[in-house]
N, C-alpha and C positions, 0 to 999 in steps of 0.2 A: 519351243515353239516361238515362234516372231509373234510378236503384238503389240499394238501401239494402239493408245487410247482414242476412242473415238465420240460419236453423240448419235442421238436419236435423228436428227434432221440432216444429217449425213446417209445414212441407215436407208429412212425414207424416202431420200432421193435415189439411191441405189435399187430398191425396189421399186419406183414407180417407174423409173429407165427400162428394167429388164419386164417389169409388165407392159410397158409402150413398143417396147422391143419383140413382144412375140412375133407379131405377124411383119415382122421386118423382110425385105425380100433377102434372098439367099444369095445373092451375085454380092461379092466381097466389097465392090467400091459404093454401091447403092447401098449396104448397112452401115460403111463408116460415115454416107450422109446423110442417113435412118438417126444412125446415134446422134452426129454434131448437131441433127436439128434437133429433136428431142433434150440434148443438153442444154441448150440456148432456149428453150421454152421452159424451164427448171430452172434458168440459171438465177431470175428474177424472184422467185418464190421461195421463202423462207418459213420457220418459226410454224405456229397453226395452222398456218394455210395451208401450208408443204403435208404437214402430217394430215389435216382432213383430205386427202387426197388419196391417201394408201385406205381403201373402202370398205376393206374387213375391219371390224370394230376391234375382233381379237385381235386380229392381226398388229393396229395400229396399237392396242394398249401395251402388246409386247412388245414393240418397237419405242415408245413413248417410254414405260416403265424401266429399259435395260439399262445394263451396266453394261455397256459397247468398246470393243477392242476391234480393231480389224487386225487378221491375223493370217496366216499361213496354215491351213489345216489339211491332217492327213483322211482322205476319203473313206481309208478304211474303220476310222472311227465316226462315221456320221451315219445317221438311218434318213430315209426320203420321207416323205411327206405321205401316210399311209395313204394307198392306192393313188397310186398318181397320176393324176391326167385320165382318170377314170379306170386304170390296170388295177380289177381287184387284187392281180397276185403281186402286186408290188409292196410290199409290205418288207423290211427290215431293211439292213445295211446297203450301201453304195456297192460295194462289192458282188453280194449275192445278187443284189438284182441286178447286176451288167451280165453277171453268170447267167441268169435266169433270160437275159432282153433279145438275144436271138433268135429263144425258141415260144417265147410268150406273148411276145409284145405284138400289137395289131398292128397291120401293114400301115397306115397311115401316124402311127405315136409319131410326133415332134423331136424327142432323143434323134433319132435319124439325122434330122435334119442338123441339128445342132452339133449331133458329131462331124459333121463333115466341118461346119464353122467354126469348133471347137479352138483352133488356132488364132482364129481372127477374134473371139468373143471372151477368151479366159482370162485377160488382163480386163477388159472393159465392163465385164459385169459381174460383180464378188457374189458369190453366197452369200444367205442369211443364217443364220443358223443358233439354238437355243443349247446350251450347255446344259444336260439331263442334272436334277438333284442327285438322282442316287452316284452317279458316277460322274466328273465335272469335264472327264478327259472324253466322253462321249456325245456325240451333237446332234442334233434332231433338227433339219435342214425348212427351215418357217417359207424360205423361196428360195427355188434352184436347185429342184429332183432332177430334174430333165437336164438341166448342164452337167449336174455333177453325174451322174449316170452316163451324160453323153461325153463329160472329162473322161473318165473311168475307161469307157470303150474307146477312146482314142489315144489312149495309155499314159495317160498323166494319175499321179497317185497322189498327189498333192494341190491346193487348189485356194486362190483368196479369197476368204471371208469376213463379214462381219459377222462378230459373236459375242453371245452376252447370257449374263447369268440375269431372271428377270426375279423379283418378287413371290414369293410365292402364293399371293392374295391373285396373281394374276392367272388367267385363266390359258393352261398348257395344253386342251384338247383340240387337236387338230381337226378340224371339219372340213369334210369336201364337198362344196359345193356346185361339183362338174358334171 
């Protein structure tokens, strides 16, 4: 696997882009000026600041706490973010649930839309994702169910992350708050 060392305020900038980035409109050259302006509002912001700004407490302590690589990772070893986007049946691997997204998923999920951008958005915005204890080769995606699900359906099996092994005083339960 590709991995090159990385930081927490790297990490956090990349997640507050791709949360800035939801509601980006879908026409290809209005996202790449969605992104550059969003990048250019981040670009000023460093250190505490940057991190009080990702708004999940857990969220931020796992990002603040890791041991951060950005790397190359294979989809079929990651799980989503259980129920995601509110899909209670979205529970396990990148794979099952692309099997599962045709016939489950409610006509309005976001995956949709992002597969179609999938092209324009996979360099620009990495996964997050937390290397499980019991197995270190399997990943549990902290932000970036919906790309990589919508990777996954657009036939990409591979995908850039940032990923990190975090402490284990820090706290690993995923809560949905949607």
């Amino acid at each position: 696997m590709f991995e090159r060392p990385s930081n927490a305020e790297v990490v956090a900038r990349a997640h507050i882009l791709a949360e800035r980035l939801k509601t980006a409109p879908a026409d290809r050259e209005k996202f790449r000026a969605a992104l550059a302006e969003e990048r250019k509002k981040l670009a000023g912001i460093g250190g505490l600041e940057l991190l009080r700004l990702v708004e999940d407490q857990d969220r931020r302590k796992r990002i603040e706490k890791g041991t951060w690589v950005f790397a190359v990772v294979n989809l079929d070893r990651c799980a989503v973010w259980p129920g995601m986007g509110g899909e209670e049946w979205a529970r396990g691997g990148v794979s099952k649930i692309a099997g599962l997204f045709p016939s489950k998923s409610s006509p309005g999920n976001r995956t949709r839309a992002i597969m179609e951008r999938a092209p324009d958005i996979f360099a620009e915005l990495p996964l997050i994702a937390i290397r499980t204890r019991s197995d270190h080769s399997r990943l549990r995606l902290d932000d970036g169910s919906h790309r990589a699900v919508a990777y996954y359906l657009a036939g990409f099996r591979q995908a850039f992350a940032f990923v990190a092994r975090v402490p284990s005083a820090v706290n690993l339960t995923w809560k949905w708050d949607g």
